[in-house]
C-alpha positions in Angstrom: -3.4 -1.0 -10.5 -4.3 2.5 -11.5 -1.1 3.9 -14.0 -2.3 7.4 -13.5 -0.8 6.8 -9.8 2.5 8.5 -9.0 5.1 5.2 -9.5 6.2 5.5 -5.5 2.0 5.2 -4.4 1.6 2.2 -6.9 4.8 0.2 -5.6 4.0 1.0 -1.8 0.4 0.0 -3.1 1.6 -3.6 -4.7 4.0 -4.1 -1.7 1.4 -3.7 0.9 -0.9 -5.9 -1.1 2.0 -8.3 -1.4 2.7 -8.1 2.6 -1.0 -8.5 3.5 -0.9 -11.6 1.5 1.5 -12.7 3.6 4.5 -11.5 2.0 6.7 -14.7 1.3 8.1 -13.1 -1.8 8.4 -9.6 -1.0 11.0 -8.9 -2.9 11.8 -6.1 -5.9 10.7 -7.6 -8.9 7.3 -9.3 -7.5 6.8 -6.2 -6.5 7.7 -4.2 -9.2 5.1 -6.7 -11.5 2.1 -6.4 -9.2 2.3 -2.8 -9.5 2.8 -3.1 -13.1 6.1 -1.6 -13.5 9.5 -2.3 -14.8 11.4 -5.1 -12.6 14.1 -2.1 -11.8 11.3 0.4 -10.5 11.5 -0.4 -6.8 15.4 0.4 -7.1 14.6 3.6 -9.2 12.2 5.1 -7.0 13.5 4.1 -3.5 17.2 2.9 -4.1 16.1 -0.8 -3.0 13.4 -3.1 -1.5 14.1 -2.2 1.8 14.1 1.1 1.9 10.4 0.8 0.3 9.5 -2.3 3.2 10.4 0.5 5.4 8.8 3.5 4.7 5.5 1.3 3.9 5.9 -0.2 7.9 6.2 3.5 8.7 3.2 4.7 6.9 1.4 1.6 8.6 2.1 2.4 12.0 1.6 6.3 11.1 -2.1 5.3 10.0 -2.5 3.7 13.3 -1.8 6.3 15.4 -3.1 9.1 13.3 -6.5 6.8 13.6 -6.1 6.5 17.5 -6.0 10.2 17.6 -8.4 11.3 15.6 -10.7 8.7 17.6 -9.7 9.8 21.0 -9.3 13.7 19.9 -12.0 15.6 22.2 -12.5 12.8 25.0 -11.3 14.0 28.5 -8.6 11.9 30.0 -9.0 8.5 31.7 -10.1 4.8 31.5 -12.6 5.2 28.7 -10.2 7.0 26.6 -7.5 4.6 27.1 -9.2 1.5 26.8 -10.5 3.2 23.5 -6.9 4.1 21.9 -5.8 0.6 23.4 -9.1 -1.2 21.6 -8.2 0.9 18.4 -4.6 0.4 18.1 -4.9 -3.6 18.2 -7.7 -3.7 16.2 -6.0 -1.5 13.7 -2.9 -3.6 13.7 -5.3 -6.9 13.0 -7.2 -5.1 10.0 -3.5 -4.4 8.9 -1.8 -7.7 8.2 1.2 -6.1 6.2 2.4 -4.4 9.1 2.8 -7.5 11.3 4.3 -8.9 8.4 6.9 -5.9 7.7 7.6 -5.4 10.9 8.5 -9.2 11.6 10.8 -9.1 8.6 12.3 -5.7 9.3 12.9 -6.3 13.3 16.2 -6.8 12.8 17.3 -4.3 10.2 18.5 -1.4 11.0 16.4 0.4 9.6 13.1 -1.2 10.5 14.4 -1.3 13.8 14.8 2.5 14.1 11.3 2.6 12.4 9.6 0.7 15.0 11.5 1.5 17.7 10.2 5.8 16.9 7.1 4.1 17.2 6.6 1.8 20.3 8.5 5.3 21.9 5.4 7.4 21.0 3.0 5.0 21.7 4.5 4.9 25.2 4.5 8.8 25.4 1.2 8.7 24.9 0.4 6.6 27.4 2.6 8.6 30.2 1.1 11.8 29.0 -2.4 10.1 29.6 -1.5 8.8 33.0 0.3 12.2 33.9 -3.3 13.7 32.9 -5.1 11.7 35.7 -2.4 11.9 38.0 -1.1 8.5 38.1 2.1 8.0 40.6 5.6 6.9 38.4 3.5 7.7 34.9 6.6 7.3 32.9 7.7 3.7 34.1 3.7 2.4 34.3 4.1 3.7 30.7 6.7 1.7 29.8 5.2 -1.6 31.3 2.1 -1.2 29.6 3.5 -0.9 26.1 4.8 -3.9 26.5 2.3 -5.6 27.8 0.1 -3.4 24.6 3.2 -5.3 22.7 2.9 -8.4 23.9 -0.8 -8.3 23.4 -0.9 -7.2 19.7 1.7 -10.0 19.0 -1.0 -12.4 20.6 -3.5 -11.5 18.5 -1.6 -11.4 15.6 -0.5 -15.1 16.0 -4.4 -16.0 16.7 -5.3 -14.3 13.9 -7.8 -12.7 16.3 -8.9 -10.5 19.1 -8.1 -12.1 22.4 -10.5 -10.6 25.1 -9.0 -12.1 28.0 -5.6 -10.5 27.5 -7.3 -7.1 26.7 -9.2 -7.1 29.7 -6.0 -7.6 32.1 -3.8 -4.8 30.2 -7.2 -3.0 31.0 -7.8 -4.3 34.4 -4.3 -2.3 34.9 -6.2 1.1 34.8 -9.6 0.5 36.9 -7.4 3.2 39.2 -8.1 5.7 36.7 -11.7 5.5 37.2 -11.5 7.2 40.7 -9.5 10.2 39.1 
């Protein structure tokens, strides 16, 4: 772990490590030794282990979506953009193992809960904004069904420990209407 790192990056840093690992001791002082620190660092720089779980599950899901958009950027609207930002988004949560392990433990604190709820709200947004685009009838409720069925799926494939084709091609199969617009 690099010291000339700021101590906040080097503790998010260890924690994430920590999570991807698995995260079974997640707590303060593990974390403050991977990153090399004092065992009272993670209190000093973010007034307790949760508050740092938290903002690392909200950087996680911030680097998913900020990769989704860059991908999807300057593609017109429709089934080959969605089933791209779908593809990315649950390959992106598999390649990030810390964030189905932070937002497991964190589901039920307050906190984390507000974190991930900000999140499965703009994933949905997108998705009405994307159906909206191509005209699709009740865009905002469709929306809401398929994040959770994008929920449902990522949880899949987080339990397999892999992709899960036949689940990805239903939630797709969903939009094959988006191919006449």
């Amino acid at each position: 772990m690099s010291e000339s790192l700021p101590p906040r990056i080097r503790l998010l840093q260890a924690a994430r490590r920590l999570a991807s690992e698995g995260g079974a001791a997640l707590d303060a002082a593990r974390i403050a030794q991977a990153a090399q620190m004092p065992p009272d660092a993670v209190d000093a720089h973010f007034g307790g282990c949760v508050a740092l779980q938290c903002e690392l599950l909200a950087r996680l899901y911030d680097e998913v979506r900020d990769l989704v958009a860059k991908l999807t950027l300057n593609m017109p609207a429709g089934r080959v953009r969605l089933q791209l930002a779908i593809d990315t988004y649950l390959q992106a949560l598999l390649d990030r193992p810390a964030l189905a392990t932070l937002a497991r433990r964190l589901r039920f604190h307050p906190q984390g809960a507000a974190i991930i709820r900000q999140r499965v709200t703009g994933f949905s947004l997108m998705f009405q904004l994307e159906l909206n685009a191509v005209g699709w009838p009740f865009a905002p409720q469709t929306a809401r069904l398929c994040t959770a069925a994008l929920i449902e799926t990522a949880a899949a494939e987080a339990a397999a420990g892999r992709r899960l084709p036949e689940l990805r091609a239903a939630l797709l199969g969903y939009f094959d209407q988006v191919r006449a617009a």
